[in-house]
C-alpha positions in Angstrom: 72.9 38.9 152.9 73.3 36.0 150.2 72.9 36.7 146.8 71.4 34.8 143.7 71.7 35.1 140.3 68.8 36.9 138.5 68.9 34.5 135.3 71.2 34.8 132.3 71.1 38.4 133.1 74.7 38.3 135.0 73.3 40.1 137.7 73.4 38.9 141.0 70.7 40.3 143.5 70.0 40.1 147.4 67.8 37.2 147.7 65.6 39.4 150.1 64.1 42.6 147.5 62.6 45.8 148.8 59.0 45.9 147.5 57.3 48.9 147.4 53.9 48.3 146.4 50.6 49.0 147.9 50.2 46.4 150.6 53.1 47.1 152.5 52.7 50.9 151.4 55.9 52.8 153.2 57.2 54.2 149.8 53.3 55.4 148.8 51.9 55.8 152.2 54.7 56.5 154.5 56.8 59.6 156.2 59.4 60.6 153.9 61.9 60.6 156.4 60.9 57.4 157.6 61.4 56.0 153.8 65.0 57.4 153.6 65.9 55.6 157.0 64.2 52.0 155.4 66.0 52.5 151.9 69.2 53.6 153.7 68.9 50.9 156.1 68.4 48.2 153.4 71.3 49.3 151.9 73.2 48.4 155.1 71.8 44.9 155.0 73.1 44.2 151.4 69.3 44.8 149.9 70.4 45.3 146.7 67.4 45.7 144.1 63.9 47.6 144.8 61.3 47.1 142.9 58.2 49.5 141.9 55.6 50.1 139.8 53.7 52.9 137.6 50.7 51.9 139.1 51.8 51.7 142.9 49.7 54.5 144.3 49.5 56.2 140.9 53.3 56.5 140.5 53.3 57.9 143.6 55.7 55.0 144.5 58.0 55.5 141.8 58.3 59.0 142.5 59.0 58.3 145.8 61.5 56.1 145.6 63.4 57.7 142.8 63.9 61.0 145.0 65.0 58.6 148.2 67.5 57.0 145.8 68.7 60.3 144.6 69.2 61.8 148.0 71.1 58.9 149.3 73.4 58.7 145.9 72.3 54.9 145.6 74.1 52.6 143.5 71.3 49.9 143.7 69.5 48.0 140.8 65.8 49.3 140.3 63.0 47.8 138.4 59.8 49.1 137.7 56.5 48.0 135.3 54.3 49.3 132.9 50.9 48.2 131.8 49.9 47.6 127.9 46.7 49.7 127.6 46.0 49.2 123.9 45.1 45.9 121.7 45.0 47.8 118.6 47.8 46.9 116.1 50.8 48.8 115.2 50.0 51.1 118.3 51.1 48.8 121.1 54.9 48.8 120.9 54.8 53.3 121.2 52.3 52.6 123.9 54.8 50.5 126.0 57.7 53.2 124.8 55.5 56.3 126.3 54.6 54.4 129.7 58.4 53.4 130.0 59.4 57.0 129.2 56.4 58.5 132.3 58.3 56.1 134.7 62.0 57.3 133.8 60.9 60.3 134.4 59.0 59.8 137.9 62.3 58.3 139.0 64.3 60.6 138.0 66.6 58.1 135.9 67.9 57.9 132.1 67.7 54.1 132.5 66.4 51.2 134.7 67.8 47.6 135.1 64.5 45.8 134.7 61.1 46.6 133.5 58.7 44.5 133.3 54.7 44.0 131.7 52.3 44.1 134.5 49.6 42.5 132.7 47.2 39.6 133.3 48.4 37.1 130.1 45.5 35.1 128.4 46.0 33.1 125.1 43.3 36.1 123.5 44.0 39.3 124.4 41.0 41.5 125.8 40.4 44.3 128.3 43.2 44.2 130.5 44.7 41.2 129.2 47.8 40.7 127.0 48.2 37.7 124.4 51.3 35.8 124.1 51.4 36.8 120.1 51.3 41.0 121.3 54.0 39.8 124.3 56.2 38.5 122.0 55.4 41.0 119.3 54.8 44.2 119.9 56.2 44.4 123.3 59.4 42.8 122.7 59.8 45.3 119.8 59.3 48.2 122.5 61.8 46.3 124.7 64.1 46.2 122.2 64.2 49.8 121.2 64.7 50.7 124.5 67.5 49.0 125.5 69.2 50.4 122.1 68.4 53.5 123.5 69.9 52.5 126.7 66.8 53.2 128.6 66.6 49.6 130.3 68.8 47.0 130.6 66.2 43.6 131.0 62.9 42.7 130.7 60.2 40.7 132.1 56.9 40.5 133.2 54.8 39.6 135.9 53.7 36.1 135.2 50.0 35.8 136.4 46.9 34.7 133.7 46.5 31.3 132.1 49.2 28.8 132.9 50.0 27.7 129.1 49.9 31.4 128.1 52.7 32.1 130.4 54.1 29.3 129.6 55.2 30.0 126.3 56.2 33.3 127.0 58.2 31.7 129.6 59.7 29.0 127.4 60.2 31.6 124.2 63.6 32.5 125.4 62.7 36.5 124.9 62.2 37.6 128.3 64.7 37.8 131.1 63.1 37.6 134.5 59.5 36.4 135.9 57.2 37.6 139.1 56.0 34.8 140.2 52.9 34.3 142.9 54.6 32.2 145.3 53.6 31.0 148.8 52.7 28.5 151.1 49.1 29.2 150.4 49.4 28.7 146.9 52.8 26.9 146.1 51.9 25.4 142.4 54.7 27.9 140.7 57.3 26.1 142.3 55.9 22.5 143.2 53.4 20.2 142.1 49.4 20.4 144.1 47.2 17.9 144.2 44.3 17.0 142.4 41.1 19.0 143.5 43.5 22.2 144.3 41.1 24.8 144.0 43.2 27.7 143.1 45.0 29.0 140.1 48.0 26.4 139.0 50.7 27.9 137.7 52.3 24.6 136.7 55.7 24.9 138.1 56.5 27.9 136.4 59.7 28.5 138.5 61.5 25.3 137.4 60.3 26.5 133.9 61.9 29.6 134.1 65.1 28.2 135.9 65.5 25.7 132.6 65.1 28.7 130.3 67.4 31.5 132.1 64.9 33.3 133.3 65.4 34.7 136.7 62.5 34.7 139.4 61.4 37.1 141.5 58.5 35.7 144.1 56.3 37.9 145.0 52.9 37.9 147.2 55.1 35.1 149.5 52.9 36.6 152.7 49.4 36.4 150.4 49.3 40.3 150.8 49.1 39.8 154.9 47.2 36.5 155.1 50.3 34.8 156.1 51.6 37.1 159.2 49.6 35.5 161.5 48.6 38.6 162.3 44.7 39.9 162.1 46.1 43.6 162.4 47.2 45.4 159.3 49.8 48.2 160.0 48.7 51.7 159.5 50.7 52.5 156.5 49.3 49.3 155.0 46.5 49.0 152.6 43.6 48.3 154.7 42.1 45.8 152.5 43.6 43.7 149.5 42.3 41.4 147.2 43.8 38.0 146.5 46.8 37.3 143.8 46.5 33.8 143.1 45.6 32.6 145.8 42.1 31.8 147.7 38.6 33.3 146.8 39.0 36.1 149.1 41.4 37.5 151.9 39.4 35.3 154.8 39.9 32.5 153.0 43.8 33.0 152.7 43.7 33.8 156.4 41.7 30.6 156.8 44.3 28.3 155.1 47.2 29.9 156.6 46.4 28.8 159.6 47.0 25.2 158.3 50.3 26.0 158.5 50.5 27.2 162.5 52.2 23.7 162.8 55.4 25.0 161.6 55.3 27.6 164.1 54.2 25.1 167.2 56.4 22.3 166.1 59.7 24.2 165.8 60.3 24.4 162.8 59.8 28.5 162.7 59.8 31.2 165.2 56.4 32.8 162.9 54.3 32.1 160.1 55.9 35.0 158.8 59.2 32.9 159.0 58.0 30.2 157.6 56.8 31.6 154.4 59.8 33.1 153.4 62.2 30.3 154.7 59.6 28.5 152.5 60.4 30.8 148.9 63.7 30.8 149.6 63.8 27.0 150.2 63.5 26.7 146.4 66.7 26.9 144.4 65.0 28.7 141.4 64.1 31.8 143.0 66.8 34.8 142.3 65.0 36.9 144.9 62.0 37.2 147.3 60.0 40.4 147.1 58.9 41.5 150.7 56.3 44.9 151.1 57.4 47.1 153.9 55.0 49.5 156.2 57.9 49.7 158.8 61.5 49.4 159.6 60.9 46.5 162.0 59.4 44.9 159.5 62.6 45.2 157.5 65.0 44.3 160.0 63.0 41.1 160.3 62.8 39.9 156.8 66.9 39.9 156.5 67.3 38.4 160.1 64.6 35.5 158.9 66.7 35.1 155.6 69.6 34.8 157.6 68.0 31.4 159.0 68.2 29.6 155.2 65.4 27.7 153.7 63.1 25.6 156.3 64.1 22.3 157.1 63.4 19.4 154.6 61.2 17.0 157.3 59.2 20.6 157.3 58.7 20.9 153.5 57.7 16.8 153.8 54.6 17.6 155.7 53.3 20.6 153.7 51.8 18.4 150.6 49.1 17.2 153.5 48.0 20.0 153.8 47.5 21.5 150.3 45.7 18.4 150.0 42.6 20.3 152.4 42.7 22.9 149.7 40.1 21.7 147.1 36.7 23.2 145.9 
């Protein structure tokens, strides 16, 4: 396993994560014995930060990994997120304080490495959304707090909204890390698309965050399944999932993925599964790429295919062709 650095942070972390959210769905869905032997095994690989959420199966997720972690006496990084659910002033900063503190305590930890705002970010916050003026306000004061309190050591947030939102959250030098929606469907975090691109542009926010010490963590590099090349979900996977930044729908992921078989038929990769994370990994701003398991095998084969290093340049020449076909 190779290792990146996750920012200005000073951590380094496994440049393949253990994600254990709702699509791949082991640590919600899954045996329990069958989650010890994936976290356990991970460890063996050099997996060196898992990443959860309070809203990943109802903390289900976060419950379930914190007992794994506790009967295998891990010394692993862990993040987790929480989700602003007030606008109203003054109240916002002991909202993020209380959610932090229900996640602590589903773990079964006095502190966390990372925790991050899982919010959609919009220049006016409304509903579900989250402004950069309560991001930078409110929040940071709650992030603040707790890391004087010792209950977290970094913060981020999960950077999906409106690009020039994110942007200066990104570029406000306040936050530590990023999850960015990153894959060969939808690349425009880490490379420029062409005009006409029909889905959400995130405006290279990966070199962004690179030139501001921010690390980045990819996630949604398989578009939640679209990009397995496999019709068949796994039975401890969510049976349906709606599109991240990406296409209009899961068919029309599954559609544009296939513009990509090439890689597979040319040589260039043993899988489309392959080629999307040689893909991530190809770019020198990610810190770490953020894979949802529903099995072991599917573990084994994420740190074998990382093993390979990024995909060949003459292979990252030809993709621009074909997110050129992805226009409205």
């Amino acid at each position: 396993m190779d290792y990146r650095p996750l920012g200005d942070t000073g951590l380094n972390v496994s440049e393949i994560g253990f994600g254990c959210g709702n699509v791949g769905g082991l640590m919600i869905r899954g045996d329990h014995a069958d989650q010890v032997r994936a976290v356990a095994r991970a460890m063996e690989l050099g997996i060196n930060y898992f990443d959860t959420a309070a809203s990943y199966g109802d903390g289900q997720s976060e419950t379930n990994l914190g007992r794994v972690l506790n009967e295998l006496s891990a010394d692993v990084y862990v993040g987790t997120k929480f989700r602003v659910t007030t606008h109203e002033p003054g109240h916002i900063r002991d909202n993020v304080i209380a959610a932090v503190d229900a996640s602590l305590a589903r773990l079964q930890r006095e502190q966390v490495d990372l925790i991050q705002m899982h919010n959609h970010v919009a220049s006016v916050a409304a509903g579900g959304s989250v402004s950069p003026d309560e991001t930078l306000g409110e929040v940071a004061d709650a992030m603040r707090d707790l890391r004087d309190q010792g209950k977290v050591s970094f913060w981020g947030m999960t950077a999906v909204g409106e690009t020039p939102a994110l942007r200066q959250i990104i570029e406000s030098g306040a936050l530590n890390t990023i999850q960015s929606v990153y894959n060969l469907v939808n690349p425009s975090a880490g490379t420029p698309v062409p005009p006409g691109f029909d889905m959400p542009d995130y405006g290279n926010q990966i070199e962004r965050a690179a030139a501001n010490g921010v690390g980045v963590l990819v996630i949604r590099v398989l578009a939640a399944g679209a990009l397995s090349g496999e019709a068949t979900r796994h039975p401890v996977a969510v049976p349906t999932v709606a599109p991240i930044g990406s296409g209009r729908d899961y068919e029309q992921d599954r559609s544009r993925a296939e513009g990509f078989r090439f890689l597979v038929e040319q040589g260039y990769a043993d899988s489309l599964v392959e080629a999307s994370l040689r893909f991530a990994l190809s770019n020198s701003g990610v810190s770490s790429v953020l894979v949802g398991y529903s099995s072991l095998e599917h573990l084994e084969q994420a740190v074998a295919i990382a093993a390979k290093g990024p995909l060949p340049d003459d292979a990252i020449a030809r993709l621009p062709a074909v997110w050129a076909t992805f226009s409205g």
